[in-house]
C-alpha positions in Angstrom: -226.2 -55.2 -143.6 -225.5 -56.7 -140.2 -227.8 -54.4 -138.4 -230.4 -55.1 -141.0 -230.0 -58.8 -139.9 -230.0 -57.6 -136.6 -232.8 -55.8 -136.8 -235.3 -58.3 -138.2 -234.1 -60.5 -135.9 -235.2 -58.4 -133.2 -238.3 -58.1 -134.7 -239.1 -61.5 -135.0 -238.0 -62.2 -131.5 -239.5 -59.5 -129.7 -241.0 -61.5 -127.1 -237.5 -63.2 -125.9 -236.9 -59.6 -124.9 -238.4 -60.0 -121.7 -235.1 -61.1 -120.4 -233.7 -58.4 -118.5 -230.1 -59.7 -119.5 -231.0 -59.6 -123.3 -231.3 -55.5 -122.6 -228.0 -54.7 -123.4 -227.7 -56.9 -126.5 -230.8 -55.1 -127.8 -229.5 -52.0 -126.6 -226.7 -52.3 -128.3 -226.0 -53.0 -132.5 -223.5 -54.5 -134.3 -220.6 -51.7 -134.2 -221.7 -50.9 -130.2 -223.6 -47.7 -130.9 -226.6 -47.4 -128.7 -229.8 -47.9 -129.6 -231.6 -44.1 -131.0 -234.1 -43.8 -128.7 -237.5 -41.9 -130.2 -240.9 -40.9 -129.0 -243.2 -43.7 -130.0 -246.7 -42.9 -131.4 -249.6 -45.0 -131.4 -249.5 -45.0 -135.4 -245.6 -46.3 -135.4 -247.2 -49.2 -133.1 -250.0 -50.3 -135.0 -247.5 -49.9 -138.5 -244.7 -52.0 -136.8 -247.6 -54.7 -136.0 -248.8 -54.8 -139.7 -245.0 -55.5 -140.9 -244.4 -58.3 -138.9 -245.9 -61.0 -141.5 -243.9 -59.8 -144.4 -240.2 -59.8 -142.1 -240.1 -63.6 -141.4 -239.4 -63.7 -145.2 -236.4 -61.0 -145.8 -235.1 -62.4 -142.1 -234.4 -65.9 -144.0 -232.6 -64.1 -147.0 -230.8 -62.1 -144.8 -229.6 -64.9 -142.4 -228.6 -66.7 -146.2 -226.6 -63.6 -147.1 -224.6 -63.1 -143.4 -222.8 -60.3 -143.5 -222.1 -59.0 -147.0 -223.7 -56.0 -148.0 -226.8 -56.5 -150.8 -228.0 -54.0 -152.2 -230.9 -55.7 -153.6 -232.0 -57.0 -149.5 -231.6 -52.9 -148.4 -234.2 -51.9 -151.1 -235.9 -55.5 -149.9 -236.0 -53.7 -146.7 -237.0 -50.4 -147.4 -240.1 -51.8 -149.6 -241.8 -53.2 -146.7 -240.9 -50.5 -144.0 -243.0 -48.1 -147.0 -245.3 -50.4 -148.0 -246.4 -50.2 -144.0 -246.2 -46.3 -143.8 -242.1 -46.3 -142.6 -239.8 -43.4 -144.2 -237.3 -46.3 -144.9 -236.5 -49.6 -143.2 -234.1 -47.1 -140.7 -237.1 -46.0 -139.4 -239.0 -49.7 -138.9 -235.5 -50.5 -137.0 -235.9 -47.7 -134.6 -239.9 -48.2 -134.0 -238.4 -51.8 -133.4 -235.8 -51.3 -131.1 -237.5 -48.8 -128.8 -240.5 -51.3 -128.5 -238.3 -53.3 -127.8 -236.6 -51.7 -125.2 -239.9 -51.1 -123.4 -241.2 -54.7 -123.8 -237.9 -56.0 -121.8 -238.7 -54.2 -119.3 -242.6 -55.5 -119.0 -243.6 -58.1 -116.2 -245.2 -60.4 -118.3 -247.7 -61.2 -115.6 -248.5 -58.0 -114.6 -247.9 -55.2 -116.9 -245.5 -53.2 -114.4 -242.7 -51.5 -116.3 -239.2 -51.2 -114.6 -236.5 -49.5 -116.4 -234.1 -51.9 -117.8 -231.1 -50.2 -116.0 -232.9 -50.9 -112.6 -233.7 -53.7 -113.3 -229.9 -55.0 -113.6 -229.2 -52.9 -111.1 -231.5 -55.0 -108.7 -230.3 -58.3 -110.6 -227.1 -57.3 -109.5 -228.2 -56.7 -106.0 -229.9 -60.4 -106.3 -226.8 -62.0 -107.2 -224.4 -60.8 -104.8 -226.5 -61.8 -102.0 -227.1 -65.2 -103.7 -224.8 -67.1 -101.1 -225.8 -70.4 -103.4 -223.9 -69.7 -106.2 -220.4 -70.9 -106.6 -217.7 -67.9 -106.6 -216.5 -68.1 -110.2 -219.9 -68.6 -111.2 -221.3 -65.3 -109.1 -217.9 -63.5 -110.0 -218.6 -64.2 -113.9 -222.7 -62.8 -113.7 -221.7 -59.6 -111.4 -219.1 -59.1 -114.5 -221.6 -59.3 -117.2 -224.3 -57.4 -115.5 -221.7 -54.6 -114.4 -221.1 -54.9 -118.2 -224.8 -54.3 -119.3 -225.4 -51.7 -116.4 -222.7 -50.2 -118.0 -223.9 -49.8 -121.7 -227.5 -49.9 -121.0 -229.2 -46.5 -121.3 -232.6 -45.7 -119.2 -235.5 -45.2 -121.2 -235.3 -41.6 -122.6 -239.4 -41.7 -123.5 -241.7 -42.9 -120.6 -244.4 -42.2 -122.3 -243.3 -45.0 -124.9 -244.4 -47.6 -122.3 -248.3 -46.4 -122.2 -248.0 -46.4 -126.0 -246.1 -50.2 -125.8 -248.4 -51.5 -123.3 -251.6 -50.5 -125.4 -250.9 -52.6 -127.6 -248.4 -55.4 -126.0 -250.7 -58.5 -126.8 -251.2 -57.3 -130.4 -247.3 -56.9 -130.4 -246.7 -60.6 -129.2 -249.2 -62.4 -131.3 -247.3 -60.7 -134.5 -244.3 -61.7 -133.5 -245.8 -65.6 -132.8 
């Protein structure tokens, strides 16, 4: 039930996923099992876009019922991933996370995909050179970022991102 709440979560907030640093929290669910990367298709896109309206509803009940296991919110679940053409509402949480995992890695301003690994990887870089941050501040960020470098998985699918950026200002104005 917690990665249900997880999981709507992440697809109402899809558009906070732009921060690089938010990679390996997405990347990552409740019991610290990776994200199951899949082979977007255009279909899984527009579907995932078409659910968004009826999640902001199930999120709240799900937020109300924290971490106990209902039932009655799983088959909640499952009735809107089918009612928009999902197998089940595991499927809608994978079409979710693997958007998501291309969306953080999208330049807002201009489209360009980097790779959320390299994209610590140079955020790491960034920060050790920062001379302007204090030590225990710099020590504590190359720490966390080591941490996400370290349970962050490239993207297994680069095709996903053609398929993600087709349809990225569709994605965002769901998600608003």
């Amino acid at each position: 039930m917690l990665r249900a709440v997880q999981s709507v979560k992440l697809a109402g907030l899809l558009v906070f996923a732009h921060a690089v640093l938010c990679t390996s929290v997405l990347a990552q669910d409740a019991l610290d099992e990776p994200v199951k990367q899949i082979r977007l298709s255009d279909a899984q896109v527009v579907r995932f876009i078409s659910a968004q309206p009826d999640l902001p509803i199930i999120a709240k009940k799900l937020e109300e019922a924290g971490e106990e296991a209902d039932p009655a919110l799983q088959q909640e679940l499952d009735a809107i991933a089918k009612k928009h053409g999902f197998s089940g509402f595991s499927e809608l949480d994978d079409v979710a996370a693997n958007i998501s995992l291309v969306m953080a890695g999208l330049d807002p301003e201009t489209g360009t995909f980097t790779d959320p690994v390299a994209a610590l990887q140079q955020e790491l870089e960034d920060v050790k050179a920062d001379a302007s941050i204090p030590e225990d501040d710099k020590n504590r960020l190359i720490k966390e970022l080591t941490d996400a470098i370290a349970t962050t998985a490239p993207l297994q699918f680069p095709e996903n991102v053609s398929v993600v950026k087709a349809h990225s200002e569709e994605i965002e104005k769901g998600l608003q």
